[in-house]
Steps between C-alpha positions, in 0.01 A plus 500: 500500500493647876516389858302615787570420920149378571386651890174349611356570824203319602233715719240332782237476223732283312597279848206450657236749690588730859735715526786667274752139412823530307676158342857592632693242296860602700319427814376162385831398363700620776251286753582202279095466442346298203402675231168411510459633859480788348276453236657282235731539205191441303279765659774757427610447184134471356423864603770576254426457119783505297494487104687573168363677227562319226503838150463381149622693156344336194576814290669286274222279446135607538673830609237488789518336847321684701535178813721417768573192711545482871637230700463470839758351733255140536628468119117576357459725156227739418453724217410859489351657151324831444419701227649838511805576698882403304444296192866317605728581824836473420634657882326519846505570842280422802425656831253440746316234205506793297633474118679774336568379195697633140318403158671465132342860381721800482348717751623613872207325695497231794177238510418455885248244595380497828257219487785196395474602108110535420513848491730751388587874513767706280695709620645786317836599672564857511801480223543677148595167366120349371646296259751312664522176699560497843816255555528384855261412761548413858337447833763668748365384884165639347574787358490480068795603286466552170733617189593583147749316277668842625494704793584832597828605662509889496264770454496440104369176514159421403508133599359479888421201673245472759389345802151484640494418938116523494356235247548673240266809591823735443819467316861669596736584256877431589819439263833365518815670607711290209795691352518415137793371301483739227270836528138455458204658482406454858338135461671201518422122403380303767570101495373386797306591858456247815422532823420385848314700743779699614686548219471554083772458260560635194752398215605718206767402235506797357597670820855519673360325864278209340329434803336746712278443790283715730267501771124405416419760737676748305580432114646835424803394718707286339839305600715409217729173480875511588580294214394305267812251381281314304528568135146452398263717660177463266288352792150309333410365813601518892446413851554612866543362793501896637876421603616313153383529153546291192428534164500365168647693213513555094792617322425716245316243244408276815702218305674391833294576803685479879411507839677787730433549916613713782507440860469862594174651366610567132845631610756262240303290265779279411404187252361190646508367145345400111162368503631132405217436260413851370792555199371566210132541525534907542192549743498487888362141515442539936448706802611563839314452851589542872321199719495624877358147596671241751482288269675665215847375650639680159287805499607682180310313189601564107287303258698427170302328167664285286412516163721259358372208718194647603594483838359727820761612748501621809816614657560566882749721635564603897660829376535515163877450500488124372552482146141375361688211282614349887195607735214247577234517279134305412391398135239374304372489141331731376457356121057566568553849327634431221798686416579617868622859490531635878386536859317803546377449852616417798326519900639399844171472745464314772686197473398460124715608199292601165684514183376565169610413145405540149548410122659720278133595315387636860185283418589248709537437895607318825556528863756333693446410896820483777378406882833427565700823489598452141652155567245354202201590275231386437151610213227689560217346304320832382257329285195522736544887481705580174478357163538811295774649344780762679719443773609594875648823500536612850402303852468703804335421894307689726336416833 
């Protein structure tokens, strides 16, 4: 789930024929001209197509997807299939409409589709560690971050991450700078990684900091948190605003997830609060986003399920320091899944909010729709493109 600053610069070809034109939108506003004196609202904003990319995991049914959904900003489904590529994708990024995506199989390998998810290529990272999952995946302002369950944090480790700047064509190893809280063996657990396209941030429970975060120009040079007052540092899920971060924690059995934030990059977490509907259920049942829209008024987004009334929340937060059982919040029933379990998925694009949610089978599905900044929710109907068994498991843009 990542945000981009959108630059678009229209060139005489796209204005009209003669001689070299620029659309200089400070210009027009400053002159106090119509928008459509200089060529429309309309005209603009169709030159730009905006979509989400919708993954699926049925591993748990037919154990094969192999489709994805997009949705484009105009609210109108397709659906993508192919026949080799991931059987399910349980984590992805995109750049550039490029998919790098994570499968279910135990080997170190990214899927990249450059054609919208006909066609596929593997990659084979250059790690040690073939039989192991990749963990983490992230668009970073373009740039593609990947990781272990683990990463390295001195010359002992054999737990890299990586991150690709060229589409994929080359990979960088870099590791953490975590001190651990007991000696190790040069590897550390890894809970979460976000970013923007400045910044990534890194959490580690195991670690003394918790939260590191670095350059994505350079991750070999890290910054480590302050403090952390926060008692819970087990991060399943968080979110940046590139000056404040939240994120939603487990304690050790995840039997009382909470919510903790920090104004100052990830410098003192301190506890926003317990999930009020989570107790008890020992699994993260939501995730985190950042909405850098207008009209997210509230920009930081936690989705929460329900189980016991089968309910979908959606919680908004300005910083994070609201306790989630007092902060505005959207819900609807989500009883179409059976026995609802979480929400796995959650996208800011646009002015649209996409949020996903499943049964506790993973057979079953649904999408939930915001145009309001959160405010209220509304279904998806999926059924002209999905019928099948599996479930949302990740929901990323591109441009």
């Amino acid at each position: 789930m990542h945000r981009r600053i959108l630059s678009i610069v229209l060139a005489s070809a796209l204005l009209g024929a003669g001689g070299s034109k620029c659309l200089n939108l400070d210009q027009a506003l400053s002159d106090k001209q119509p928008f459509s004196e200089t060529g429309g609202l309309a005209a603009l904003l169709a030159l730009v197509s905006s979509k989400a990319y919708i993954f699926m995991d049925d591993s748990a049914g037919d154990a094969t997807a192999r489709s994805l959904l997009t949705y484009s900003a105009d609210g109108s489904l397709q659906r993508v299939n192919w026949s080799g590529g991931p059987q399910n994708i349980r984590m992805a990024a995109v750049a550039n409409n490029v998919i790098y995506a994570l499968d279910n199989q135990n080997i170190d390998d990214v899927w990249i589709s450059r054609d919208g998810g006909s066609n596929w290529e593997q990659t084979d990272l250059p790690s040690s560690n073939e039989s192991e999952q990749f963990k983490q995946i992230a668009d970073c302002g373009g740039k593609i971050v990947v990781a272990f369950a683990t990463i390295k944090y001195n010359g002992s480790g054999t737990h890299p991450g990586y991150v690709s700047s060229d589409g994929g064509a080359s990979w960088q190893a870099w590791q953490s700078t975590f001190s651990p809280m007991a000696t190790g063996t040069g590897d550390i657990i890894l809970d979460s990684l976000e970013c923007n396209s400045d910044l990534v941030f890194i959490t580690s429970s195991n670690s003394t900091a918790k939260v590191e975060w670095a350059s994505t120009s350079d991750l070999n040079s890290w910054t480590s948190a302050s403090s952390h007052p926060a008692g819970n540092s087990l991060y399943t899920s968080t979110a940046t605003s590139g000056t404040g971060l939240i994120g939603l924690t487990c304690d050790g059995s995840c039997n009382s997830p909470g919510l903790n934030y920090s104004t100052n990059l990830g410098n003192g977490m301190a506890v926003s609060g317990t999930m009020p509907n989570s107790t008890g259920y020992y699994h993260a049942t939501g995730v985190t986003e950042y909405a850098n829209n207008g009209i997210f008024a509230s920009p930081f987004l936690v989705s929460e399920a329900n189980s016991g009334s089968q309910t979908c929340i959606v919680y908004r937060f300005a910083t994070g320091a609201t306790a989630p059982s007092s902060t505005a919040k959207a819900t609807l029933s989500c009883s179409d899944v059976g026995s609802l379990y979480s929400m796995p998925a959650m996208l800011a694009f646009d002015s649209n909010l996409l949020v996903s949610y499943r049964g506790s089978l993973g057979t079953q599905t649904g999408l939930l729709l915001s145009k309001d900044g959160g405010v209220s929710l509304e279904k998806v109907d999926l059924s002209s493109v999905w019928t099948d068994s599996g479930f949302i498991a990740d929901i990323e843009d591109s441009y």
